[in-house]
N, C-alpha and C positions, 0 to 999 in steps of 0.2 A: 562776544560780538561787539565789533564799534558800533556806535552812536550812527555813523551815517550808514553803515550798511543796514542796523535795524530801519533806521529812517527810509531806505532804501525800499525795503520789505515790507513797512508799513504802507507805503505808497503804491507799491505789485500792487498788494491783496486788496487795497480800497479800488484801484484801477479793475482789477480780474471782477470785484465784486459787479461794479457799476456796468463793467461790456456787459456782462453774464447777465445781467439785469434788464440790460437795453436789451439784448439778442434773442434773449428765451422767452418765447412767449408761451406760458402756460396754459392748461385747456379751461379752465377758468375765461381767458381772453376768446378761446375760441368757438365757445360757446356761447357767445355774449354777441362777437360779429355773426353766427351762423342764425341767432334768432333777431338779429337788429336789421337795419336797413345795409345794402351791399356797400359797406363801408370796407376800405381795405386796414388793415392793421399797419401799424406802423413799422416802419423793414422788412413788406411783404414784397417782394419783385411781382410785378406784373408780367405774364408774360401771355403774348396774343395768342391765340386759338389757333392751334397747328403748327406754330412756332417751336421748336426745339429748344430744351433744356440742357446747355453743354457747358460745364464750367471752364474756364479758360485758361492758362498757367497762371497769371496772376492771381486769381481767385486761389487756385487750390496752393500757392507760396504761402500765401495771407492766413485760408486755413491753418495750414499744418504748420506755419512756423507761430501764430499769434491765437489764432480762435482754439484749435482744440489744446493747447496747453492752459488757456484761460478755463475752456470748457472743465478742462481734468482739476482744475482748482475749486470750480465751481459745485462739482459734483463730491469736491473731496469736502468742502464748507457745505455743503448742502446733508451729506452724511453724517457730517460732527451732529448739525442743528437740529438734524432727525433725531439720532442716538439723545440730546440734551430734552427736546421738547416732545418726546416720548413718551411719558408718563401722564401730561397734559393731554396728546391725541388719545392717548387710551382712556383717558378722563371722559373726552370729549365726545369720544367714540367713531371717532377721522383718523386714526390710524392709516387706512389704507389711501387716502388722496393726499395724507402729509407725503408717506414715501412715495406716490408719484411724483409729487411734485416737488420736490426737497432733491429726492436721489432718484428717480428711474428717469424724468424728466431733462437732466440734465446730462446724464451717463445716456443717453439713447441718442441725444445731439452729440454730446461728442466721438459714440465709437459706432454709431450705426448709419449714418449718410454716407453720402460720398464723399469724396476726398472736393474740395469747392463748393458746395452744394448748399446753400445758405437759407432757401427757402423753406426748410423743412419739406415733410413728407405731402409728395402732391395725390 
């Protein structure tokens, strides 16, 4: 492999790490707004009381051509660091909220919403 395509790849995977970072909020965070004051999380869409939730073509392009391939990277890094810091959860006795959060967390955002649908599950 050249030098700039590794370069190239190293720049993907720091990029896909960082979205995946910003975008997934884990339930750690959502249990933290659910017992705090009605603060919104940060990249939660608002959306008014009776208002309809439609994604738009733009939304679901952005999707499918950028977030759920980021998503399927994230969930693919998220399985290695499971499978690596495995032995430490079972140390720890967290096995079962590393794999949510590592792999089911990230695999459920990318193949289980809908095609644009970014606010996670309402």
């Amino acid at each position: 492999m050249t030098r700039s395509r590794r370069t190239a790849l190293t720049y993907l995977v720091i990029l896909a790490l960082a979205f995946s970072a910003a975008t997934l909020s884990g339930p750690a965070w959502s249990e933290e707004v659910a017992s705090g004051p009605s603060v919104a999380a940060p990249g939660d869409v608002q959306v008014a009381a009776g208002a309809e939730r439609e994604p738009g073509a733009v939304g679901m392009v952005i999707d499918g051509l950028v977030v759920r391939p980021l998503g399927l990277v994230a969930t693919v890094l998220g399985t290695v660091a499971f499978v690596i810091t495995l032995p430490f959860s079972a140390l720890g006795g967290n096995v079962e909220e590393a794999g949510e959060n590592l792999v089911v967390g990230p695999a459920a955002y990318t193949f289980t919403r809908c095609l644009g649908c970014f606010g996670g599950p309402d």
